[in-house]
C-alpha positions as CSV (number, residue, x, y, z in Angstrom):
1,X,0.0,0.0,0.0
2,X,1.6,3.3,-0.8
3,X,2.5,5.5,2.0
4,X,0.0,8.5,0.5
5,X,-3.4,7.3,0.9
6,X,-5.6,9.7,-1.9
7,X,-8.0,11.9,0.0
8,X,-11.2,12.7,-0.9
9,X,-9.9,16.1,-1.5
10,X,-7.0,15.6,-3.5
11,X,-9.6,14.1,-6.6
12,X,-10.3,16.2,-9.2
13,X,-13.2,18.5,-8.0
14,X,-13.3,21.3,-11.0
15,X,-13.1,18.4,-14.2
16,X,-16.0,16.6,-11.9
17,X,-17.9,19.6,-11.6
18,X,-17.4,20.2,-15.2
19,X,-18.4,17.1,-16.2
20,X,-21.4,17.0,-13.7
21,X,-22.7,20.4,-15.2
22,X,-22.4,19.0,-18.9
23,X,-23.9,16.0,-17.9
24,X,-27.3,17.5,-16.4
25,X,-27.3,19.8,-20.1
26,X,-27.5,16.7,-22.0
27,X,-30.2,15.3,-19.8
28,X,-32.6,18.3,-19.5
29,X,-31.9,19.4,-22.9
30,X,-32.5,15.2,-23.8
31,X,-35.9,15.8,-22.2
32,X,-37.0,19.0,-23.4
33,X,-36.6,17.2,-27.0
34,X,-38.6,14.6,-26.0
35,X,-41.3,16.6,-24.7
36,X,-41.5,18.7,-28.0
37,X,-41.9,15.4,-29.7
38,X,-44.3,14.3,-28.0
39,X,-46.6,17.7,-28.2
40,X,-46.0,18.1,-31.8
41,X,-47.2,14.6,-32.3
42,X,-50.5,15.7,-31.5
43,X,-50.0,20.1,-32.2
44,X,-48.2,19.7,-35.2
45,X,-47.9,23.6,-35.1
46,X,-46.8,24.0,-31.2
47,X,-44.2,26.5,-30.9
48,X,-44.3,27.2,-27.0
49,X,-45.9,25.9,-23.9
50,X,-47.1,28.4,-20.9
51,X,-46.4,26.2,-18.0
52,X,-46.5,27.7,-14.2
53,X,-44.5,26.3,-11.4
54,X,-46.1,26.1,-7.6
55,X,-43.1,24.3,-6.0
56,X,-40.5,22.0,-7.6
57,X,-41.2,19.5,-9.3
58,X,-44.9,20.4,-9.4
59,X,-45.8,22.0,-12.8
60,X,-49.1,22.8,-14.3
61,X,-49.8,23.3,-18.4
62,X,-51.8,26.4,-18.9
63,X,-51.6,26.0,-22.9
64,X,-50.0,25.2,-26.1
65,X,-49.4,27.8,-28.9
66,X,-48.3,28.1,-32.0
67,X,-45.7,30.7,-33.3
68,X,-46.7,34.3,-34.3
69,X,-48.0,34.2,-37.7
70,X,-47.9,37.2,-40.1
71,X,-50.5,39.7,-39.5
72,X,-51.3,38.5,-36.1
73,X,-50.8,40.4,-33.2
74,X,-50.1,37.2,-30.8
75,X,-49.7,33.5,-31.0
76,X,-52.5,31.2,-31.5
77,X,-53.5,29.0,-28.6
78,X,-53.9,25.3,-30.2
79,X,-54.8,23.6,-27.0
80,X,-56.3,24.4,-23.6
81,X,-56.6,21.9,-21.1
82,X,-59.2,23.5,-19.0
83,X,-61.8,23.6,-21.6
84,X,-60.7,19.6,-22.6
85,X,-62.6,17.0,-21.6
86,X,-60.9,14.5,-18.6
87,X,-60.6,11.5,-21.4
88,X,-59.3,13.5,-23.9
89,X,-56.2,14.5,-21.6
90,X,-55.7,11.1,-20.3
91,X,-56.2,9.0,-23.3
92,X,-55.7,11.3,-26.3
93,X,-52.1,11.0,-28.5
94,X,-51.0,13.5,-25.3
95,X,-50.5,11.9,-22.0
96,X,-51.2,15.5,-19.6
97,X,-50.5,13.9,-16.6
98,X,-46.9,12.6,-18.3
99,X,-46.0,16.0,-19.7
100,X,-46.9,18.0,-16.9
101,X,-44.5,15.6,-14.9
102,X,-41.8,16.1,-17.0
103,X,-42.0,19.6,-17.5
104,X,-42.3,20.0,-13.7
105,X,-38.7,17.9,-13.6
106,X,-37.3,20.7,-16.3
107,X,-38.5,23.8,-14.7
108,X,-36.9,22.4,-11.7
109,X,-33.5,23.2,-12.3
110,X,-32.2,26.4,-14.2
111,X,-30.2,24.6,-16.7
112,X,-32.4,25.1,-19.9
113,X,-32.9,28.6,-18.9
114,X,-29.4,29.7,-20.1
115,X,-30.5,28.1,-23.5
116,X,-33.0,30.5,-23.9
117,X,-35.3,27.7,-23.5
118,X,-37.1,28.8,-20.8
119,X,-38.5,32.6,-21.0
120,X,-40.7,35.0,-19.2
121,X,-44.3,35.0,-20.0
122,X,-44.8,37.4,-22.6
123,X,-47.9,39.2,-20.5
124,X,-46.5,41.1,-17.9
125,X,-49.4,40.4,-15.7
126,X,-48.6,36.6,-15.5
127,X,-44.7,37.0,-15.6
128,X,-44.5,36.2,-11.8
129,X,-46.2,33.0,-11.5
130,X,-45.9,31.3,-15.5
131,X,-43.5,30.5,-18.0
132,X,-42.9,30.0,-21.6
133,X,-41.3,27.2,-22.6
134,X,-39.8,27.2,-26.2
135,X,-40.1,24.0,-28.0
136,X,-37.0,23.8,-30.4
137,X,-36.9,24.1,-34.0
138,X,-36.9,21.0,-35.9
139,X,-33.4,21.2,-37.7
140,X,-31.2,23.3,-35.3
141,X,-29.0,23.2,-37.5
142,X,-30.6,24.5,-40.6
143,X,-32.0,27.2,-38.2
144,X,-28.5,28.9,-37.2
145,X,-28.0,28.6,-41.3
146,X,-31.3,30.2,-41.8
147,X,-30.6,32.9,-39.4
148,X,-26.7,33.6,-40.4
149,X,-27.6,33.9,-44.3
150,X,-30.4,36.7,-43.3
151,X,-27.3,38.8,-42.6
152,X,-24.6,36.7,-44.9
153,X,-26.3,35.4,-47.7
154,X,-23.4,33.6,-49.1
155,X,-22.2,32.1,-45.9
156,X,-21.7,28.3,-45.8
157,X,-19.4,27.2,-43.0
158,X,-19.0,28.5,-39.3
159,X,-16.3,27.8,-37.2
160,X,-17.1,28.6,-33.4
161,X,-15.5,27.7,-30.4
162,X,-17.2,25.8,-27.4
163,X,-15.7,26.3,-23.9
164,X,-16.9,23.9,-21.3
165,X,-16.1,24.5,-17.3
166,X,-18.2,23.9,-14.3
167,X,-20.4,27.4,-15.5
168,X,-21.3,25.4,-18.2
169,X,-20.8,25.6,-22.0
170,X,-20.2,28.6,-23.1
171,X,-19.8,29.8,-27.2
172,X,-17.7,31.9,-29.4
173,X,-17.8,32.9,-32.8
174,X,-14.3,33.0,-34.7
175,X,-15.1,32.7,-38.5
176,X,-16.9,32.3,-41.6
177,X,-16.4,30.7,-44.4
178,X,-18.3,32.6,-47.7
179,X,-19.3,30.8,-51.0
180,X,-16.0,30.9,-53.0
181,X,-13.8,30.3,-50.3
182,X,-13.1,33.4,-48.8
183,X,-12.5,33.5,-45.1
184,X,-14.1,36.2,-42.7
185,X,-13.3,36.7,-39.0
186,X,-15.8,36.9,-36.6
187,X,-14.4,39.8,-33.8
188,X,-14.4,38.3,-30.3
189,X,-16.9,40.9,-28.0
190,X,-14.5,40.3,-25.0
191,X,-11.3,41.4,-26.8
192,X,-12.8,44.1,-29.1
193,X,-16.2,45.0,-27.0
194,X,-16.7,48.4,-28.8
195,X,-16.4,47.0,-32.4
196,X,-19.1,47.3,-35.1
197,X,-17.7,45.0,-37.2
198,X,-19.6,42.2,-36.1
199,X,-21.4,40.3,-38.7
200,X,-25.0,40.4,-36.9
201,X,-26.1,42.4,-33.7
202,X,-25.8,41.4,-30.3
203,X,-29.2,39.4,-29.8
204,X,-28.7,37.5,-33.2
205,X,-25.0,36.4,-31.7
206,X,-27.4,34.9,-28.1
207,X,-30.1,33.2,-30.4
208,X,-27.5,31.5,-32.1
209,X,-25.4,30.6,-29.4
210,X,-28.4,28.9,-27.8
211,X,-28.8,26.7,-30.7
212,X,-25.5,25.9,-31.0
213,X,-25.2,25.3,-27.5
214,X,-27.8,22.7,-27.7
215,X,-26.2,21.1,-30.8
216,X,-23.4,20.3,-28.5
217,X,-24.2,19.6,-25.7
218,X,-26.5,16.6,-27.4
219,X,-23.9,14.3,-28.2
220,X,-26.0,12.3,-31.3
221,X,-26.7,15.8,-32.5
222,X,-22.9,17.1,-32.5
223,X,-21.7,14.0,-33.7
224,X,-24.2,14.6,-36.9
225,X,-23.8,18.4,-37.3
226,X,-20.6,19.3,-35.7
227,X,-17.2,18.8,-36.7
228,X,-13.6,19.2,-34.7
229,X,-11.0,21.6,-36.9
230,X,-7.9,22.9,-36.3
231,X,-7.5,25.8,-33.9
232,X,-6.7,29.1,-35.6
233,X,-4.6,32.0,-33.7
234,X,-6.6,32.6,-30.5
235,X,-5.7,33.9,-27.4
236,X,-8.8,31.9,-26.0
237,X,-9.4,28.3,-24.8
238,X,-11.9,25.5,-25.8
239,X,-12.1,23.6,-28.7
240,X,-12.6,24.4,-32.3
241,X,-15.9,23.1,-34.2
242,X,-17.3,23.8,-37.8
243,X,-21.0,23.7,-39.0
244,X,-21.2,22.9,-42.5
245,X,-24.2,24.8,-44.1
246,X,-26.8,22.8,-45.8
247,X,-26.8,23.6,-49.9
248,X,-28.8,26.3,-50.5
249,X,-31.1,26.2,-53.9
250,X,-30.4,28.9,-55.8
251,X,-34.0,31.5,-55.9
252,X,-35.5,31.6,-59.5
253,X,-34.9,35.3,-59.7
254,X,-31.1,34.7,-59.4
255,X,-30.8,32.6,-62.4
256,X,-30.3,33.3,-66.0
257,X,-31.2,32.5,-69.7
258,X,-28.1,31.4,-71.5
């Protein structure tokens, strides 16, 4: 037996923590997919759910919705619960008494918040006791491309960086890759806060970083979507990933007779 017996204290506490932290992502984020599923199997056109909390663990569904729609002023409630019949709740394609269990697991813990998935109620008057809980976009990944190409058009690859500690997983942008091959840096808001060179504004850079957070953080997604590169000059740490674009059909308007 060696003469050093390891303590307790001597194990690695912040790559557990770390680890721990990551771990709990996956899982909430794992269930928050699953619940979307499961809605959308019988809302097709659920968007968000308003879900109120009483104590942990103890959730109650107030409605599903749909997204804002052009030329409407507010979402369109697809489901209310109150005005459902008891045996279409219970035995209908949507289990209430399952979802509201889950939900009450999620809304437990403030891990999905930082995703953006969690959000106040958009009515002030309910913003103390209800939440609304964003149901993700179908392809995640051709929703950052979506959303980049409103202000790039001819972007197709982005490199960003993923720093994971015991805060989490945090991302950074470092560069794009445009049609043709031409290379454009992304400036870092830590090191060059009072730039305006930045591709997109500031709330574009948080509704992508929430997807892409969740892209990672799901392993079978990041293994599909996400690939490791090499690290380019940096002065920060974390890993390098890319996210290929999907191909992009060119619009009828852009093409010409020959």
């Amino acid at each position: 037996m060696n003469d050093k017996q390891l303590r307790p204290t001597e194990l690695p506490i912040p790559e557990l923590a770390t680890a721990y932290v990551q771990a709990g992502e996956t899982l909430f984020l794992a269930l928050h997919d699953d619940i979307a599923a499961r809605v959308r199997l019988a809302h097709p056109e659920a968007a968000y759910l308003e879900v109120s909390l009483h104590a942990p663990g103890d959730a109650e569904l107030h409605g599903i919705w749909s997204a804002q729609e052009p030329g409407r002023a507010t979402c369109r409630l697809l489901y209310d619960p109150y005005d459902a019949a008891e045996e279409d709740w219970r035995d209908g394609p949507l289990d209430l008494d399952e979802l509201v269990e889950d939900l009450g697991r999620i809304l437990s813990h403030s891990l999905l918040q930082r995703w953006g998935v969690v959000q106040p109620h958009p009515l002030y008057e309910h913003r103390n006791r209800r939440r609304w809980v964003v149901l993700p976009p179908a392809d995640r990944a051709a929703t950052v491309a979506e959303i980049v190409r409103r202000h790039i058009p001819d972007a197709e690859l982005l490199i960003c960086r993923f720093e994971v500690d015991h805060g989490g997983i945090a991302v950074g942008f470092e560069q794009l890759t445009l049609s043709g091959g031409k290379a454009v840096s992304i400036p870092c808001p830590r090191c060059s806060p009072e730039t305006d060179a930045s591709p997109w504004p500031h709330d574009v850079s948080h509704e992508l970083a929430h997807l892409l957070g969740q892209l990672y953080a799901l392993p079978h997604l990041r293994s599909r979507y996400l690939t490791p590169c090499a690290d380019c000059t940096s002065d920060h740490e974390g890993h390098l990933w890319q996210l290929v674009f999907p191909y992009r059909e060119p619009d009828s308007t852009e093409a010409t007779c020959s």
